[in-house]
TIGU-66516 format. One line per field, with one value per atom (N, C-alpha, C): residue in one letter; y, z, x; atom name. Coordinates in Angstrom, 3 decimals. Atoms other than C-alpha are relative to their C-alpha. Layout:
res	(a / ...)
y	(Y / ...)
z	(Z / ...)
x	(X / ...)
atom	(CA / ...)
This chain:
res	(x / x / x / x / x / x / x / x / x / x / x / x / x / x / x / x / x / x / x / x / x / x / x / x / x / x / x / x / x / x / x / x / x / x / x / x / x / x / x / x / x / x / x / x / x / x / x / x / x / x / x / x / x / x / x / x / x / x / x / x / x / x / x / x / x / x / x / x / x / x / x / x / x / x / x / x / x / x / x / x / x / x / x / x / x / x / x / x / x / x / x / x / x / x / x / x / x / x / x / x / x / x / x / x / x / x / x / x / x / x / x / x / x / x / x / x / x / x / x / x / x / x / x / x / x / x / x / x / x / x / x / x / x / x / x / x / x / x / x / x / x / x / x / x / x / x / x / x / x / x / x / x / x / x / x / x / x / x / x / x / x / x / x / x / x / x / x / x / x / x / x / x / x / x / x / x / x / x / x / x / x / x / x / x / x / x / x / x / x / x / x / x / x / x / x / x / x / x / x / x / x / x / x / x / x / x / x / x / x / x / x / x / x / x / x / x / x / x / x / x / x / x / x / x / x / x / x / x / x / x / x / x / x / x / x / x / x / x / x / x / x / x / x / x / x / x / x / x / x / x / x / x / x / x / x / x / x / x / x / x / x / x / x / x / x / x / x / x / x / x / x / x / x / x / x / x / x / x / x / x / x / x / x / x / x / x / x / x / x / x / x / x / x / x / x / x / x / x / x / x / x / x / x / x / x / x / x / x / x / x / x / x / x / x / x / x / x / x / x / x / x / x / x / x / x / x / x / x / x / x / x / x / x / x / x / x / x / x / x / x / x / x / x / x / x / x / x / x / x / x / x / x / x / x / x / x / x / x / x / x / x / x / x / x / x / x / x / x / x / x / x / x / x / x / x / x / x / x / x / x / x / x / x / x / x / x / x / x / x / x / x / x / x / x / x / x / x / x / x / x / x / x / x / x / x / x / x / x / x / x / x / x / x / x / x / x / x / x / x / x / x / x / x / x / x / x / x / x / x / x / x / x / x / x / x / x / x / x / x / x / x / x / x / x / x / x / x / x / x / x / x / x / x / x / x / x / x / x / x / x / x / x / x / x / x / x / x / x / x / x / x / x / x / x / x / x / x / x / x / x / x / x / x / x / x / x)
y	(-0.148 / -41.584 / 1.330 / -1.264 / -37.829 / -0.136 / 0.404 / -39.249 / -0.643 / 0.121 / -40.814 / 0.529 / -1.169 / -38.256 / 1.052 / -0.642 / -35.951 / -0.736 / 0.452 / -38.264 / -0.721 / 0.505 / -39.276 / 1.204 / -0.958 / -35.824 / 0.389 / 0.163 / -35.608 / -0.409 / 1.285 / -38.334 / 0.890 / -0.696 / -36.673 / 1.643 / -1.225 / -33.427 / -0.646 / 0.785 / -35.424 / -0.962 / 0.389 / -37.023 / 0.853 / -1.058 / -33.840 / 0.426 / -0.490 / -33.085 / 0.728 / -1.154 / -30.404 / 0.837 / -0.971 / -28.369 / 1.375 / -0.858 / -24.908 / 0.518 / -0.407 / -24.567 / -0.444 / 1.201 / -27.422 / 0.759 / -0.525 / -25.537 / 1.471 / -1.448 / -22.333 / -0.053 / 0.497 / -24.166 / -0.700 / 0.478 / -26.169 / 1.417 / -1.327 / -22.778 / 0.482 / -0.547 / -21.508 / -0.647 / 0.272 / -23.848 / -0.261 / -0.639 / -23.573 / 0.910 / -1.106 / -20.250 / 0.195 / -0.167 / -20.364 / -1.009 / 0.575 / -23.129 / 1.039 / -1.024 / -20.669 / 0.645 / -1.465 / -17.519 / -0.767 / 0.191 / -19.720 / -0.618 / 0.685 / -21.370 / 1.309 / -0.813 / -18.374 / 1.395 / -0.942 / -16.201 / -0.923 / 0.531 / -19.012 / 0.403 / -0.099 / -18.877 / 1.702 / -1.449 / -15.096 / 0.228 / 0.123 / -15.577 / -0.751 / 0.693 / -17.878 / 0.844 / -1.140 / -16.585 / -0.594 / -0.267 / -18.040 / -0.055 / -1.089 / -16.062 / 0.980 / -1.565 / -13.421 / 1.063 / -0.732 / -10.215 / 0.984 / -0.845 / -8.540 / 0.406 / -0.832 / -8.368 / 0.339 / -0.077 / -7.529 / 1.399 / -1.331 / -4.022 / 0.629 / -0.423 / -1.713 / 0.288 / 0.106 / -2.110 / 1.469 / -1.486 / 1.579 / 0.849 / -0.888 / 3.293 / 1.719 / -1.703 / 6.942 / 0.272 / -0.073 / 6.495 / -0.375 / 0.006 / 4.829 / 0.934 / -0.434 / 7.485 / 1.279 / -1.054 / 10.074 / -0.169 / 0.494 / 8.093 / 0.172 / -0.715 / 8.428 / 1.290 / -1.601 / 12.123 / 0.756 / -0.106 / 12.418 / -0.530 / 0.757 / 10.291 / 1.232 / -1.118 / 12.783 / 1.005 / -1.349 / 15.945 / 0.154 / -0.023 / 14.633 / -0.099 / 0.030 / 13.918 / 1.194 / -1.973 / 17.762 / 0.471 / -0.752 / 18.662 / -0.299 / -0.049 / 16.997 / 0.657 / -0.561 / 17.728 / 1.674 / -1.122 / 21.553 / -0.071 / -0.355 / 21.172 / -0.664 / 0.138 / 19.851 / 1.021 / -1.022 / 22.377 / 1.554 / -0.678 / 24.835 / -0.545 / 0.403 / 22.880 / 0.273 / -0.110 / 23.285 / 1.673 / -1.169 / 26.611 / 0.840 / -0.004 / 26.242 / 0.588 / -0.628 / 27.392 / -1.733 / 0.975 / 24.429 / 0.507 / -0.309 / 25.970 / -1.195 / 1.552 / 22.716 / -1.014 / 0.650 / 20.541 / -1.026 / 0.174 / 19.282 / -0.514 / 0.092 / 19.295 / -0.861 / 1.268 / 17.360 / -1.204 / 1.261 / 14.466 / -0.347 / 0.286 / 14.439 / -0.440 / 0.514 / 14.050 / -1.353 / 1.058 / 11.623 / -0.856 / 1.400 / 9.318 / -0.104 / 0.179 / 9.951 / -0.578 / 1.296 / 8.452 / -1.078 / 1.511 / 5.329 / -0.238 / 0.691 / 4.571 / 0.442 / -0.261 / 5.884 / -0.656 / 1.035 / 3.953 / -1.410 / 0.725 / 1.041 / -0.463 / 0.370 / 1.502 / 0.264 / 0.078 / 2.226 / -1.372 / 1.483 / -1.311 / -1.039 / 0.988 / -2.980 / 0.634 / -0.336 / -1.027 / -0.431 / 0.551 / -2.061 / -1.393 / 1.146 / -5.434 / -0.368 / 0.172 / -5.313 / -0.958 / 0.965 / -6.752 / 0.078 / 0.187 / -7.869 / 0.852 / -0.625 / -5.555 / 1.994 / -1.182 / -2.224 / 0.782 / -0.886 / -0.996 / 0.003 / -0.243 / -1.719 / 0.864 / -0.869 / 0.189 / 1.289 / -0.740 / 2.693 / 1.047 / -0.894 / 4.115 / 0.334 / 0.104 / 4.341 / 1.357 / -0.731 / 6.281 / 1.591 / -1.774 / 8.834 / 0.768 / -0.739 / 9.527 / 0.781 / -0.804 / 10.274 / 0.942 / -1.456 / 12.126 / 1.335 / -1.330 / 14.181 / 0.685 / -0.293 / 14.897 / 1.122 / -0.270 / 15.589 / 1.528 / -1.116 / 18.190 / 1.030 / -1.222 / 19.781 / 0.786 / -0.820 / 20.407 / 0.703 / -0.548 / 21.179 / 1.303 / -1.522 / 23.990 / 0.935 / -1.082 / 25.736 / 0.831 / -0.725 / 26.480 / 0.220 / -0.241 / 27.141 / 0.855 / -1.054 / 29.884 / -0.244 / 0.593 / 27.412 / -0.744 / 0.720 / 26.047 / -1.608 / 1.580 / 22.724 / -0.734 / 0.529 / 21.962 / 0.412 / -0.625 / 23.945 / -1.433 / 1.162 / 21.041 / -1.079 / 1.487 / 18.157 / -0.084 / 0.488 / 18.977 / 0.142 / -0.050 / 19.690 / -1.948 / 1.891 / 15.651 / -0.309 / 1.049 / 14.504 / 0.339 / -0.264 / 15.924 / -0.207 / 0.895 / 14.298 / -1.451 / 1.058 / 11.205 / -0.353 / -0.176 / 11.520 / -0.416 / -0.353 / 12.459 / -1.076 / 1.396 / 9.583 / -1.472 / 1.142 / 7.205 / 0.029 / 0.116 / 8.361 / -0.084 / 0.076 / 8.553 / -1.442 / 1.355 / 4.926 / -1.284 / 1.192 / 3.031 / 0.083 / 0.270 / 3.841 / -0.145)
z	(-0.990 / 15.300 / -0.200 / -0.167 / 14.642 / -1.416 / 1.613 / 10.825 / 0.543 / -0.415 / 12.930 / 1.208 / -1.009 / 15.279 / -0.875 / 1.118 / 11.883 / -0.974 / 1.292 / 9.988 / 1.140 / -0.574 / 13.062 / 0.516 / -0.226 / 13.408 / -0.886 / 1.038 / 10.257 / 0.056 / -0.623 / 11.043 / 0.490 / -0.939 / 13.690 / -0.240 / 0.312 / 11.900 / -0.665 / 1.037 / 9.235 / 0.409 / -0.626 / 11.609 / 0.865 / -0.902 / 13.345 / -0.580 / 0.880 / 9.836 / -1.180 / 0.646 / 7.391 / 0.423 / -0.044 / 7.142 / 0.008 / 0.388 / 6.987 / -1.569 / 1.659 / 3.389 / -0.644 / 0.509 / 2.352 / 0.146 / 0.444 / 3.371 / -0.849 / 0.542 / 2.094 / -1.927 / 1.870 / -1.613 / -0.052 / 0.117 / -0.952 / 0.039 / 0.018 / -0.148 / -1.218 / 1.456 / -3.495 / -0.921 / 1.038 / -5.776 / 0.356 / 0.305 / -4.489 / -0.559 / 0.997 / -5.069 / -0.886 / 1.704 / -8.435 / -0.611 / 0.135 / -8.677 / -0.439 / -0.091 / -7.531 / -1.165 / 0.958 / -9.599 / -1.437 / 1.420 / -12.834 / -0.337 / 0.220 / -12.585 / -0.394 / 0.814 / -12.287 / -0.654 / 1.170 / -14.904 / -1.005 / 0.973 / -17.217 / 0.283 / 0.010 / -16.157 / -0.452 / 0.388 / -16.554 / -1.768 / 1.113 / -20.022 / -0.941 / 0.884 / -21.161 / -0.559 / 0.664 / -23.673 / 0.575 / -0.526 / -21.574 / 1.718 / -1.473 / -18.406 / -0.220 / -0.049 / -18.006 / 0.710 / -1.029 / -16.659 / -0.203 / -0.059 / -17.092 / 1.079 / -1.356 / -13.382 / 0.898 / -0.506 / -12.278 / 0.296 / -0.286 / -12.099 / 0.290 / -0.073 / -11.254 / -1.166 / 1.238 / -13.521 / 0.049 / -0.040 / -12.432 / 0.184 / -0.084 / -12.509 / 0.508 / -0.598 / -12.605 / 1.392 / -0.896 / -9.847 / 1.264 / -0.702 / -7.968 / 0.224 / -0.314 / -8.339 / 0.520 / -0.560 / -7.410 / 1.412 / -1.238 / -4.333 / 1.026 / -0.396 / -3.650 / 0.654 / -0.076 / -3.854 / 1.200 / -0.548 / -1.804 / 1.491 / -1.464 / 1.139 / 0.438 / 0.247 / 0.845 / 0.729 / -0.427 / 0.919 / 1.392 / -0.941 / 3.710 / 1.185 / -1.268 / 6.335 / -0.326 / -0.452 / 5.465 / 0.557 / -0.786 / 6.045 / 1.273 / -1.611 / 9.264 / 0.708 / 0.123 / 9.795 / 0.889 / -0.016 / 9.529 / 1.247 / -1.160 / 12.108 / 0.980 / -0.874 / 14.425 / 0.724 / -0.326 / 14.529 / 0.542 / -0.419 / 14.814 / 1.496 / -1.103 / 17.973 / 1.031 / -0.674 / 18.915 / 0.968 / -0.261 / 19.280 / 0.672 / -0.995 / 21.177 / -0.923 / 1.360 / 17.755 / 0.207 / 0.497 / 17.496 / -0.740 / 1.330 / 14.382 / -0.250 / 1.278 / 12.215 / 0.884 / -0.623 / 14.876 / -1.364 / 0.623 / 12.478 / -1.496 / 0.962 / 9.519 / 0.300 / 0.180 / 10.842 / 0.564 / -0.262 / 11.964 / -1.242 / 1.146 / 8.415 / -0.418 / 0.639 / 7.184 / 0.422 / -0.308 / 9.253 / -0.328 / 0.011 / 8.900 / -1.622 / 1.633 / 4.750 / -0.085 / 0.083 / 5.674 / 0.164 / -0.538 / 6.977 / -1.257 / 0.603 / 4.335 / -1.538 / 1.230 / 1.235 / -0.076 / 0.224 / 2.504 / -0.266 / 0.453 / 2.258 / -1.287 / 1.145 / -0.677 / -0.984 / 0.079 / -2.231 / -0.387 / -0.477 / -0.929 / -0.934 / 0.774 / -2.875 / -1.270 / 1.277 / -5.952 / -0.740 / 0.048 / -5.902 / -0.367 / 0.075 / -5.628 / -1.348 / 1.109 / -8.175 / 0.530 / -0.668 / -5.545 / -0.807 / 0.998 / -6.901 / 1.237 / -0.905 / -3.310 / -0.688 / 0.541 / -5.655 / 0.283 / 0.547 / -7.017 / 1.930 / -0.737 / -3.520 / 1.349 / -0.739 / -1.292 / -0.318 / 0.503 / -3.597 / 0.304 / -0.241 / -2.509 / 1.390 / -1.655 / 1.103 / -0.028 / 0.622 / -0.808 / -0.193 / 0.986 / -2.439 / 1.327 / -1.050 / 0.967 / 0.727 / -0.811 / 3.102 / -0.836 / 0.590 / 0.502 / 0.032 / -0.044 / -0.196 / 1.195 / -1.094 / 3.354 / 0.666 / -0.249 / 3.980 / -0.926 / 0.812 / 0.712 / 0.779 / -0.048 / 2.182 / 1.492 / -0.907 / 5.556 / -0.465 / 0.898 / 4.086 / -0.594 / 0.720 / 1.889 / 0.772 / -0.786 / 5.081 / -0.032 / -0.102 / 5.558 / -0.813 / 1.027 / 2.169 / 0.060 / -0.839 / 3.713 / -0.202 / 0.004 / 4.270 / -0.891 / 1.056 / 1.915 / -0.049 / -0.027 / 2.834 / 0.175 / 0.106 / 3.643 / -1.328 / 1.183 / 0.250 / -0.908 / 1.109 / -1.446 / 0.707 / -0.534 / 0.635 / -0.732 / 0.668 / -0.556 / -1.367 / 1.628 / -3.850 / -0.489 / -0.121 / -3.617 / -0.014 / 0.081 / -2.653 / -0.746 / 0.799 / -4.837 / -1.435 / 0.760 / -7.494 / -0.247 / -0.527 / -6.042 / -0.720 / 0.543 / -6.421 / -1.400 / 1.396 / -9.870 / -0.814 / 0.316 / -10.410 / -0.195 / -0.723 / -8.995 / -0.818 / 1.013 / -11.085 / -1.584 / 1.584 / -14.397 / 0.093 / 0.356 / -13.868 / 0.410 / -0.627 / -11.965 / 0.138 / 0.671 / -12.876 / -0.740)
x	(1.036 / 49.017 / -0.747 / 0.788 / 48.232 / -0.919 / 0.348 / 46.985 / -1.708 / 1.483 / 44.390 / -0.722 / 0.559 / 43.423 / -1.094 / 0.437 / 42.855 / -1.365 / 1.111 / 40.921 / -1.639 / 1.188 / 38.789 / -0.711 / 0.898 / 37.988 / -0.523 / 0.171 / 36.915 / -1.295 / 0.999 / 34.708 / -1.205 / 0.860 / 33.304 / -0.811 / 0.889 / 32.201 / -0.636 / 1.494 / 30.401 / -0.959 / 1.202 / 28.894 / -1.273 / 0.544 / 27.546 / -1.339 / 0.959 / 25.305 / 0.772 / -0.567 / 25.796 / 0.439 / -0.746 / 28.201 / -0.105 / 0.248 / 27.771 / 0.086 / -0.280 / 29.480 / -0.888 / 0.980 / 27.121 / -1.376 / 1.390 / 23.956 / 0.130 / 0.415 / 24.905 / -0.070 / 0.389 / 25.452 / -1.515 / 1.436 / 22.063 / -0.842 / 0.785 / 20.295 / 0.058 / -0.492 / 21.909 / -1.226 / 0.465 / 21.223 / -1.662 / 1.353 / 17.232 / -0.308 / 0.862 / 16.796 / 0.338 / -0.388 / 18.468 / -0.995 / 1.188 / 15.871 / -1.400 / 1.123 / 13.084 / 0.262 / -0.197 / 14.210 / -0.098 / 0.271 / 14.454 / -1.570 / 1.818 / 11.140 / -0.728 / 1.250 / 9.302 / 0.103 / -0.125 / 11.287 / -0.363 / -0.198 / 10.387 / -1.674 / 1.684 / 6.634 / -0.345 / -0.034 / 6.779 / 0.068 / -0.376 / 8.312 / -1.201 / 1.085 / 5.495 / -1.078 / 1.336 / 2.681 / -1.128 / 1.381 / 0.297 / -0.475 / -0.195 / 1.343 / -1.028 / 0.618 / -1.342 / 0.612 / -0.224 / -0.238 / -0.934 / 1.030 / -3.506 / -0.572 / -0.103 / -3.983 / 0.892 / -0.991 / -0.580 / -0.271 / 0.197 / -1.405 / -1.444 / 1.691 / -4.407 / -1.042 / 0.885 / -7.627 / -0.091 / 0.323 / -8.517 / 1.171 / -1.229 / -4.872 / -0.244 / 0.917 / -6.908 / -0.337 / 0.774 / -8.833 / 0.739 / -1.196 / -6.042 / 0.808 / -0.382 / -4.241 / -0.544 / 0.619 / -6.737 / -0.538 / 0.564 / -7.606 / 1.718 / -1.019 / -3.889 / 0.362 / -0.307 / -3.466 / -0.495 / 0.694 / -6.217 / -0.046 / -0.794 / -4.491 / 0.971 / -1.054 / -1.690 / -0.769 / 0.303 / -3.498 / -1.193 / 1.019 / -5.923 / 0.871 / -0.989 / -2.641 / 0.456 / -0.560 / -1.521 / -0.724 / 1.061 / -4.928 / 0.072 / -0.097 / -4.749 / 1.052 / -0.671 / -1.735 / 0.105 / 0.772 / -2.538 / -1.152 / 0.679 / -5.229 / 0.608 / -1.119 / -3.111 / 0.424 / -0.802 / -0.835 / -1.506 / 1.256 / -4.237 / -0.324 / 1.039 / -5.420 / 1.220 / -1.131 / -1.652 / -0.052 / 0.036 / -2.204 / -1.436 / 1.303 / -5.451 / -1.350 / 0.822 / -7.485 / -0.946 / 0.674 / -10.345 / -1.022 / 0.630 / -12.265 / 0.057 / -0.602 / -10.411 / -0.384 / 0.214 / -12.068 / -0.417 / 0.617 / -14.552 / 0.303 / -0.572 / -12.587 / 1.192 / -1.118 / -9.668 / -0.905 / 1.021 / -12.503 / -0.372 / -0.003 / -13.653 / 1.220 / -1.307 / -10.166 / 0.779 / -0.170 / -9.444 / -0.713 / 0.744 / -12.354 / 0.057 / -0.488 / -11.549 / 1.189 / -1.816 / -7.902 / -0.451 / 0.206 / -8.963 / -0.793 / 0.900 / -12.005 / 1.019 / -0.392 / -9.883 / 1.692 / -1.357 / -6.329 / -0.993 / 0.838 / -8.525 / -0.188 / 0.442 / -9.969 / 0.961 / -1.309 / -6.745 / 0.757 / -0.485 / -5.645 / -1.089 / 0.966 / -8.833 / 0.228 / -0.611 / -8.140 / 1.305 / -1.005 / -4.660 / -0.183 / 0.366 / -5.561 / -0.557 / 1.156 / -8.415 / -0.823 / 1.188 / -10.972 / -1.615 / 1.390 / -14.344 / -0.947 / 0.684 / -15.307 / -0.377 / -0.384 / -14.243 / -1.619 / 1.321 / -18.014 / -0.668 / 0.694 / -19.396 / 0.446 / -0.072 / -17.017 / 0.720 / -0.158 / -16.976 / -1.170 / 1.362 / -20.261 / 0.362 / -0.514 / -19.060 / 1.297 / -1.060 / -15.827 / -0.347 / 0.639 / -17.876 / -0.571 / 0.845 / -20.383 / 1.159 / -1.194 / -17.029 / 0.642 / -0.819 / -15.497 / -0.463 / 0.756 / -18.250 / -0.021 / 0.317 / -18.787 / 1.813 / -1.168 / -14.891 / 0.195 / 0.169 / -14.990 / -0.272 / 0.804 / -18.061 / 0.523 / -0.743 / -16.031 / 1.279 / -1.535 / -12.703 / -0.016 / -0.450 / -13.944 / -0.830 / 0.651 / -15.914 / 1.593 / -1.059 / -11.968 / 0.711 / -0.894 / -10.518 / 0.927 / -1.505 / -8.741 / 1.563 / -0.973 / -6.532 / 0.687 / -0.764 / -4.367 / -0.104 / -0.417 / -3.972 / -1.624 / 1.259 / -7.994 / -0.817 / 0.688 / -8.610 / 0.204 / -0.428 / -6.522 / -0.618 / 0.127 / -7.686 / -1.861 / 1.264 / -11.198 / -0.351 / 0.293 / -10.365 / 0.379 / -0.753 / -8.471 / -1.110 / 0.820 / -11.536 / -1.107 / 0.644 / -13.843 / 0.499 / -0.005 / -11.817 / -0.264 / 0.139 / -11.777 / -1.532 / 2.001 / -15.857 / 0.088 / 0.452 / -15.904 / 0.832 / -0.313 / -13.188 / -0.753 / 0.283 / -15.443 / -1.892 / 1.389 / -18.612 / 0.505 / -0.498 / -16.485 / 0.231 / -0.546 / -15.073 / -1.174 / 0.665 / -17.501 / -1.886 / 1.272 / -21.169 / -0.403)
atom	(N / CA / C / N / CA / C / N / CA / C / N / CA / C / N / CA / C / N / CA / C / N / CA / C / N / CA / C / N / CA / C / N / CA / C / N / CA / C / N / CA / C / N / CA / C / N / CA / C / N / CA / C / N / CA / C / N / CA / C / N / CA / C / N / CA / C / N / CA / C / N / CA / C / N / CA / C / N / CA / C / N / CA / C / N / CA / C / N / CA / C / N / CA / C / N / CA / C / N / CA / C / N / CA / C / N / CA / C / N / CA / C / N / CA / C / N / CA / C / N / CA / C / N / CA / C / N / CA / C / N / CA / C / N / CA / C / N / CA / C / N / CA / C / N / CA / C / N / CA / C / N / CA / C / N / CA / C / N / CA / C / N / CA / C / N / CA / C / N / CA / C / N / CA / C / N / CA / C / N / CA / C / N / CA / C / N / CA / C / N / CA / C / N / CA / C / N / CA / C / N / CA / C / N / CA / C / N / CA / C / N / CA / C / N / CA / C / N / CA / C / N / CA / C / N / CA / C / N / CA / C / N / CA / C / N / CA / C / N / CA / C / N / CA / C / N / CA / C / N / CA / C / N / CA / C / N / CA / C / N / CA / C / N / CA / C / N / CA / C / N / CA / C / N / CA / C / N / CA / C / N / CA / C / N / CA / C / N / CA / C / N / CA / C / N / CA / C / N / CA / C / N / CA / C / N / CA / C / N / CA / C / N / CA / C / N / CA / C / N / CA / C / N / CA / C / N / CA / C / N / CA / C / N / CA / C / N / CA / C / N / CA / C / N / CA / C / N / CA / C / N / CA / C / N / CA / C / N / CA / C / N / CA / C / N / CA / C / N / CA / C / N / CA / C / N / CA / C / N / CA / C / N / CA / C / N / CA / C / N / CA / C / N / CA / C / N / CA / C / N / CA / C / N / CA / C / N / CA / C / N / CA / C / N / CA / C / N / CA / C / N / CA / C / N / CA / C / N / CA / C / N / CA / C / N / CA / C / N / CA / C / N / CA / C / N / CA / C / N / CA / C / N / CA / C / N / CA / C / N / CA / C / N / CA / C / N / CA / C / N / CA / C / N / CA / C / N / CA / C / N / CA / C / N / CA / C / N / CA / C / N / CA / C / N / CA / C / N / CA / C / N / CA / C / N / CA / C / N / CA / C / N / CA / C / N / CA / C / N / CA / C / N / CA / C / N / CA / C / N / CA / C / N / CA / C / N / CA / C / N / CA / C / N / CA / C / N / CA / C / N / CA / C / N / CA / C / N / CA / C / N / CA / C / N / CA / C)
């Protein structure tokens, strides 16, 4: 009697669905599915990986740098306004509105958007503009570099893209 107690419970889990063990081997053998498919597509010679990376690497990374040294610069005025100093008013507004339009463009460079050449002109006006505040305070270390960043940026952006 307990022979069929056992085997009718039995029963009764396989009637419930899958098992847990059962999905965690179905889950498996997908993504071993997945992962071999597209190391084999990877492997093929007529895989391109010509846009896997950035067309402009330079400029990418000068648009980078230039992210960087524009949150010290802010940063830096911050701590200035902390201290009831608003000189760096002006200069951390530039820096800021150069974060936003240069993470951005960053993000389309990365990519390798066909938007690159056109909000690249948009790139250069804020930069320039950010520079020409930045080095009223060269004083400062950190707005000296943020407008030296973006005055590469510029000169990135006329070497690669006119």
């Amino acid at each position: 009697m307990s022979d069929q107690n056992s085997t009718s419970g039995i029963q009764t889990d396989q009637n419930k669905g899958i098992s847990r063990r059962g999905m965690l081997l179905g889950l498996s053998a997908a993504a071993g599915m997945v992962y071999t498919g597209n190391s084999m597509a990877a492997m093929s010679p007529h895989h391109d990986h010509s846009k896997h990376s950035a067309q402009q690497p330079d400029l990418l990374d000068a648009v980078n740098v230039c992210l960087d040294k524009g949150q010290k610069c802010i940063a830096h005025c911050l701590v200035s306004f902390k201290e009831k100093e608003t000189e760096l008013a002006e200069c951390a507004a530039k820096a800021h509105e150069m974060q936003a339009i240069c993470d951005g463009f960053s993000y389309l460079l990365a990519s390798n958007s066909s938007h690159v050449k056109e909000y690249a002109k948009v790139c250069v006006k804020v930069c320039e503009e950010c520079e020409d505040e930045c080095m009223k305070h060269k004083k400062h270390k950190e707005c000296k570099a943020c407008g030296e960043a973006c005055a590469a940026v510029v000169d990135q952006i006329k070497l690669r893209l006119s």
